[in-house]
C-alpha positions as CSV (number, residue, x, y, z in Angstrom):
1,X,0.0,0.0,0.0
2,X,1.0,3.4,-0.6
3,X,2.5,5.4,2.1
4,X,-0.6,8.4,1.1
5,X,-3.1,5.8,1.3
6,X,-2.0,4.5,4.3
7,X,-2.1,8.0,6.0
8,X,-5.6,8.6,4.6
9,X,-7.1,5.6,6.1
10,X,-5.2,6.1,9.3
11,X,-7.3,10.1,9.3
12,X,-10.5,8.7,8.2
13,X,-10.0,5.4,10.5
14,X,-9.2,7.0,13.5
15,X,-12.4,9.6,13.0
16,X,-14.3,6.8,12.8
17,X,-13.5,4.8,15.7
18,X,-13.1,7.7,18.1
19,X,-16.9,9.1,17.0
20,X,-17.4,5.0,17.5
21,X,-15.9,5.3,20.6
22,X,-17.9,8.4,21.9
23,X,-21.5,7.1,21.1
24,X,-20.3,4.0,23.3
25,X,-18.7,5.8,26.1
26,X,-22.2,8.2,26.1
27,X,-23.9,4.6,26.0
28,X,-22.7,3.1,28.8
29,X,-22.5,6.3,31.3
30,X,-25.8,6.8,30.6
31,X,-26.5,2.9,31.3
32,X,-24.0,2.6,34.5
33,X,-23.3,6.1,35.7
34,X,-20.0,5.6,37.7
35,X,-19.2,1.8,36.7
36,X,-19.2,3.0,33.0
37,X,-17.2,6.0,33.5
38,X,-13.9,3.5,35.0
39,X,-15.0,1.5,31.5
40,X,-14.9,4.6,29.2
41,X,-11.4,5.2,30.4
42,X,-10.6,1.5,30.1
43,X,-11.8,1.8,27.0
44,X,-9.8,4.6,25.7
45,X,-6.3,3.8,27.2
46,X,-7.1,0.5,25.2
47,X,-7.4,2.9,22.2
48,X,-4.0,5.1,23.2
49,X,-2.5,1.0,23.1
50,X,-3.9,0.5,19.7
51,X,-2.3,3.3,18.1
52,X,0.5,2.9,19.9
53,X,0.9,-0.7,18.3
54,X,-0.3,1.7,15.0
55,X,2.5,3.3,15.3
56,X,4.9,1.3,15.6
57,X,3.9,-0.4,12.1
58,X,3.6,2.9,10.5
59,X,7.0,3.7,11.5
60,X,8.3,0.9,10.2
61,X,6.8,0.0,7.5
62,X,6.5,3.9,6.0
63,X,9.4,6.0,8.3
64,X,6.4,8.2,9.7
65,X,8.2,9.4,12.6
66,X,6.0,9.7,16.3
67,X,4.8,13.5,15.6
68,X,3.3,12.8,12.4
69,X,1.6,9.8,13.5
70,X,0.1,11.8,16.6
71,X,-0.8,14.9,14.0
72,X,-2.5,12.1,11.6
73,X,-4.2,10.2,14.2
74,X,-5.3,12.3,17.2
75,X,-5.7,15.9,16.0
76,X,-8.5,15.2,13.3
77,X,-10.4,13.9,15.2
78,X,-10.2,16.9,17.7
79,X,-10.7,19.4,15.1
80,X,-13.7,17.1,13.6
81,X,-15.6,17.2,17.4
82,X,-15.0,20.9,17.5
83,X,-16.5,21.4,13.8
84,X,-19.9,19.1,14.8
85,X,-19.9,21.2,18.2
86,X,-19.6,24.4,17.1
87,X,-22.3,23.1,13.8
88,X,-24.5,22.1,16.9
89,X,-23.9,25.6,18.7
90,X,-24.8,27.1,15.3
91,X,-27.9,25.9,14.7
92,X,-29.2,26.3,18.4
93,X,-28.5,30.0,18.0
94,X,-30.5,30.1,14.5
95,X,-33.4,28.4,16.2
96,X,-33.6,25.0,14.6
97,X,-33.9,23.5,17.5
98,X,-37.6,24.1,18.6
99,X,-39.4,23.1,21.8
100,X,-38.2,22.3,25.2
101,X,-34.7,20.6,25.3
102,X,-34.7,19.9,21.2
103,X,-31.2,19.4,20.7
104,X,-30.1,18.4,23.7
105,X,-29.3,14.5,22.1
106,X,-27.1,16.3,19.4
107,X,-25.3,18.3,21.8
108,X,-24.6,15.8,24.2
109,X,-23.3,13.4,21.3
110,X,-21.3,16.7,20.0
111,X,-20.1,16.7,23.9
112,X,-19.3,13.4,24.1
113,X,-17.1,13.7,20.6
114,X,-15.0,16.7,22.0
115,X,-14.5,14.5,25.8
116,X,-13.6,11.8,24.1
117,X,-11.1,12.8,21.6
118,X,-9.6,15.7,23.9
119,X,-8.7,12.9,26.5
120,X,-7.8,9.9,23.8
121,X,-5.1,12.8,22.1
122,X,-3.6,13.0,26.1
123,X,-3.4,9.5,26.7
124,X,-2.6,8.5,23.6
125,X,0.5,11.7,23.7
126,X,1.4,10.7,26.6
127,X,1.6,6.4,25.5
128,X,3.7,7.2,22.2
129,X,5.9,9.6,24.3
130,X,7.2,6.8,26.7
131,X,7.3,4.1,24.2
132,X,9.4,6.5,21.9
133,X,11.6,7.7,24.7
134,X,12.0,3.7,25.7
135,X,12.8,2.7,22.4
């Protein structure tokens, strides 16, 4: 595979399972309150592993050094969570959202997005930072 392919599935793959991530994280704290918040961040330091094991493939197998696999893998989806939230914002303040708390499940899942990749970009920073420094 192409090393351009590769990084475009690694942008478009890791949107995908973080916004996968966030609908189950917002799942299961709405289902088990504190029991499901200790699994969300089970969950997502088993993510930070994942693309750390990512990583390593993509830096041997194309030479992407760690920064560029942290600025191809963590930051879009950061900046694709602030886009739907601020989209969600948007269209609260131009009144498409009628009646009493319409919009609230969009700006929860919008919420959930921006928690969810804000915290799997830290842990996963902070996982390729040690295993770089180690190796």
């Amino acid at each position: 595979m192409k090393k351009s392919l590769a990084v475009g599935l690694l942008v478009i793959g890791g949107l995908a399972a973080v916004f996968g991530l966030s609908v189950l994280c917002m799942l299961l704290l709405a289902e088990l309150l504190n029991v499901g918040l200790f699994i969300d961040f089970v969950l997502i330091l088993g993510m930070a592993f994942g693309g750390n094991c990512i990583s390593k493939l993509y830096r041997r197998k194309y030479g992407m050094g760690v920064s560029m696999f942290f600025l191809c893998a963590y930051v879009p989806p950061m900046i694709g969570s602030g886009i739907f939230f601020t989209v969600v914002l948007i269209l609260d303040k131009l009144g498409h959202f009628r009646g009493f708390m319409e919009g609230l499940r969009e700006a929860l899942a919008a919420l959930a997005f921006v928690a969810v990749s804000v915290v799997l970009a830290i842990a996963g920073g902070i996982w390729l930072a040690v295993a770089h420094a180690n190796s």
